[in-house]
N, C-alpha and C positions, 0 to 999 in steps of 0.2 A: 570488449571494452565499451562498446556502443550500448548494447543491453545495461551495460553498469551503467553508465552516464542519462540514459531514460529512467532508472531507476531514480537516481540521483535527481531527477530533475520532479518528478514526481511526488520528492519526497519535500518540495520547498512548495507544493503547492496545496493549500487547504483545500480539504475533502478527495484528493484524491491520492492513492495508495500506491507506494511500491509493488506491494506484494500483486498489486491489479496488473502493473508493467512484466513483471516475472513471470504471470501466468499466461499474460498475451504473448509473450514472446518464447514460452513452452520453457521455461527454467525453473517455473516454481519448485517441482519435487526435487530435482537436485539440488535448487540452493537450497531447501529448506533441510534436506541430508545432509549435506558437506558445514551446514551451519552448526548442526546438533553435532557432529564429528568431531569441528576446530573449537566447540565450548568445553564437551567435553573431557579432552585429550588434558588441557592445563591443570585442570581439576583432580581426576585422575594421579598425574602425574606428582600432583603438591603431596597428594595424600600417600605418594611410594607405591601403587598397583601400575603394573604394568599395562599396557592397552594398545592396541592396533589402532586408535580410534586415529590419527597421527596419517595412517595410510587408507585409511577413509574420505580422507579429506580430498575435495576434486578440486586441486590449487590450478589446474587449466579454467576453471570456471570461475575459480573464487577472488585469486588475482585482479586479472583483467574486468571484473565487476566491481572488485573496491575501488579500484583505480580509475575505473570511470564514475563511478559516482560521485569519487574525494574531487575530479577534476569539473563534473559537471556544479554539484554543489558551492566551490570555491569560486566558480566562473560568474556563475548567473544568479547567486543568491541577491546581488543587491536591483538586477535587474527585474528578475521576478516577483520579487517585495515591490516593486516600481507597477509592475503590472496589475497585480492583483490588488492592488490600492487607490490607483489611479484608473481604471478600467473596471472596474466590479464588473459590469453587466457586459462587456463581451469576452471577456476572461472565462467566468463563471458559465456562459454561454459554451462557449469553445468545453471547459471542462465536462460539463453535462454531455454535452455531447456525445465525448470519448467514455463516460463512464456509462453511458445507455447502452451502448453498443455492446463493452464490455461486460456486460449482464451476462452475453451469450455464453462466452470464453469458456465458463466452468463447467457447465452442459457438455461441451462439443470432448471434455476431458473423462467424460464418463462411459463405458463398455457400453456397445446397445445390448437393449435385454434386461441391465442391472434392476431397475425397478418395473417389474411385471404383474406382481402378485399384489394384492388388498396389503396385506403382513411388512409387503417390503415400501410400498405408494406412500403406506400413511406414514410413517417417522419421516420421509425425505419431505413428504408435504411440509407437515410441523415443523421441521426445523429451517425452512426455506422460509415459511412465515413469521418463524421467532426469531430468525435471524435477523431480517428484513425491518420487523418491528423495533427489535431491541437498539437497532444502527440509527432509525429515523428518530426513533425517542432521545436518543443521544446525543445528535445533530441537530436538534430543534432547543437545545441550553442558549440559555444566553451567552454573551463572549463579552469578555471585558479582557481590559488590558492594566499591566503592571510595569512601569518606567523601570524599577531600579530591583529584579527580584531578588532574594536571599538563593546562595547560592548552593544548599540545600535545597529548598523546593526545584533550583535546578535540577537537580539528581533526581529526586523520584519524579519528577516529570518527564526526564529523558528516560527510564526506568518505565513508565509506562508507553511514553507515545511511539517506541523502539518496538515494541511488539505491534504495533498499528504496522511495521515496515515490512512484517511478513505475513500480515494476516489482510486480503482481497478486502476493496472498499471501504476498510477503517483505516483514517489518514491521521498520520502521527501528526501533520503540519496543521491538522484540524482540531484534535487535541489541544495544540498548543493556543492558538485562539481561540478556543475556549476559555483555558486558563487566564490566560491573560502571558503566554510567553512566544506567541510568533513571532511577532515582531522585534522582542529584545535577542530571540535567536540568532533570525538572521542578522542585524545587526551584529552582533557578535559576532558571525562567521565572515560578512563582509569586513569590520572591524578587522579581524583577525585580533579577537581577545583571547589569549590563551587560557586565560584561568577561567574563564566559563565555559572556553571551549572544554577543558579538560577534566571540569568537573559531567559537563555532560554527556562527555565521550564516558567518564566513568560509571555515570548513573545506565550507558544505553547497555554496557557488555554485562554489566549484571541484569538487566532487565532481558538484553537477549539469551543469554544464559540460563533462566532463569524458565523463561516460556519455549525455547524452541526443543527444548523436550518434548515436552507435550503435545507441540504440535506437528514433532516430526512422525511420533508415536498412532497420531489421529489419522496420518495420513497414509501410513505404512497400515492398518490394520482396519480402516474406514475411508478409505477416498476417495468413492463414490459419494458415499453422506455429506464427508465433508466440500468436495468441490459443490453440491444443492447448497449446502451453509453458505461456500461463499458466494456463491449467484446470488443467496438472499442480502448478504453484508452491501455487495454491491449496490443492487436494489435498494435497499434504506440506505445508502448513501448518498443517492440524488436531493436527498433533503437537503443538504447541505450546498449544492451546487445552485440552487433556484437563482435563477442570473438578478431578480428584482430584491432587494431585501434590505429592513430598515438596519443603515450602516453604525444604528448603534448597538440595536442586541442582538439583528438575524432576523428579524421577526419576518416572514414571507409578506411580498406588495404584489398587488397588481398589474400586469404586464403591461410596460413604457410605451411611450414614442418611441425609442428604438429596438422596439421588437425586428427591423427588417435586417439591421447589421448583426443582432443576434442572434437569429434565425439562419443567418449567413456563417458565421461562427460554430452554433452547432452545428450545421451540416458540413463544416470542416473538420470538426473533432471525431462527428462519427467516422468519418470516408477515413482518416488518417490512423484510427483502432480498425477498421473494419478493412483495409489496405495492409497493417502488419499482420494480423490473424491470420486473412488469407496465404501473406506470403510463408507466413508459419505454418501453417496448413500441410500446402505444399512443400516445404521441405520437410517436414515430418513425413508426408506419402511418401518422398523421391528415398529416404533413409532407410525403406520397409514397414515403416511403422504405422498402420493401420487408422482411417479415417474414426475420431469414437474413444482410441484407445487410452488407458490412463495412462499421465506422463510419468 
């Protein structure tokens, strides 16, 4: 439940990712299986084909993660809208921090050896760098905001930014200010509005549905490649984190007079990613499971 609730908390905060918490804390491959397993199964099912997909599903894992999520999200959403609005530059600070660090994470999930050869270097290169690129390019939009949205564009915004939840470094909550729907989010969710909640909860399980196919498929048959992608996601994702930036479009400033509490901040965020890795580390050695190994 704890893993679910950093999830959860990760997911109220722009630019930075759940799927970044899942992989620091060594979940990512199985949640992103038991996720592709609980989509598939209803679908399946509607259609009259029988399916194991039902006993696939790791309800020890999947549980105790919604459920900390539902409880961290319901908790702290109006508080962390408080912070990251009120605090820009040691929030953003603090986050950067945690997401430099986390750069590592997807590395340390890769077999030593995998990439050796010219043949095998160059695609992990390339897509470390188009990843990395494509994330900055996307991070540097403008962000406006929308008071009263239609609750349509709710749906397929929740429909896309829900795949940001499982994919390292792309932040659904970042997504959303871009759009113009962070803030009527979480309002919403602190609100407790049902009917936007409900239509977004609608838009997220088609949209998760929809992608964790394919990305559970990437990772069962490429997850070497794929954990260099998300090193790169994470990577272009600092753009979005730059603690100084002009509070109407993003546009990156010049670093403050309070570079010292900021500077203070990121080296909290690092120490506090680079303190669970480690402990994750470690209980991955103590389990048998080899220093390198993919999860």
């Amino acid at each position: 439940m704890g893993r679910g609730a950093l999830i959860g908390v990760a997911e109220t905060i722009p630019g930075v990712s759940g799927g970044t918490v899942a992989l620091i804390t060594g979940i990512y491959d199985r949640l992103i299986a038991t996720a592709k397993a609980a989509t598939t199964f209803p679908a399946r099912r509607l259609r009259g084909v029988r399916s194991d997909d039902a006993n696939r599903v790791d309800w020890w894992l999947m549980v105790p993660v919604l459920a900390g999520m539902a409880i961290a999200v319901f908790s702290i959403a109006g508080v962390m809208e408080g912070f990251v609005t009120e605090q820009p530059v040691y929030s953003q600070a603090l986050f950067i921090g945690m997401i430099a660090v986390s750069v590592a994470i997807p590395f340390q999930e890769i077999p030593r050896g995998t990439f050796t050869t010219t043949s095998s270097k160059l695609p992990a290169v390339l897509t470390f760098v188009m990843m990395a690129v494509l994330v900055f390019v996307l991070t540097s939009l403008p962000r406006s905001e929308v008071s009263d949205p239609p609750l349509v564009a709710v749906f397929f915004a929740a429909s896309v930014a829900v795949c940001a939840l499982v994919l390292p470094g792309v932040s659904g909550s970042f997504f959303l200010l871009v759009i113009g729907l962070y803030a009527p989010t979480l309002a919403a969710v602190d609100d407790r509005d049902l009917m936007y909640l409900g239509v977004f909860a609608a838009g997220a399980v088609v949209g998760l549905a929809s992608f964790v196919q394919a990305l559970e498929w990437l990772l069962r048959t490429h997850h070497s490649l794929a954990m260099v992608g998300a090193a790169g996601l994470l990577l272009g994702s600092l753009r979005a984190l730059w603690p100084w930036q002009d509070p109407a479009d993003g546009a990156p400033m010049p670093i403050g007079d309070d570079w010292p509490g900021a500077l203070g901040m990121f080296v909290l965020g690092a120490a506090i990613v680079g303190a669970v890795a480690l402990v994750q580390r470690r209980l991955g050695s103590s389990n048998g499971r080899p220093a390198g190994a993919a999860g």
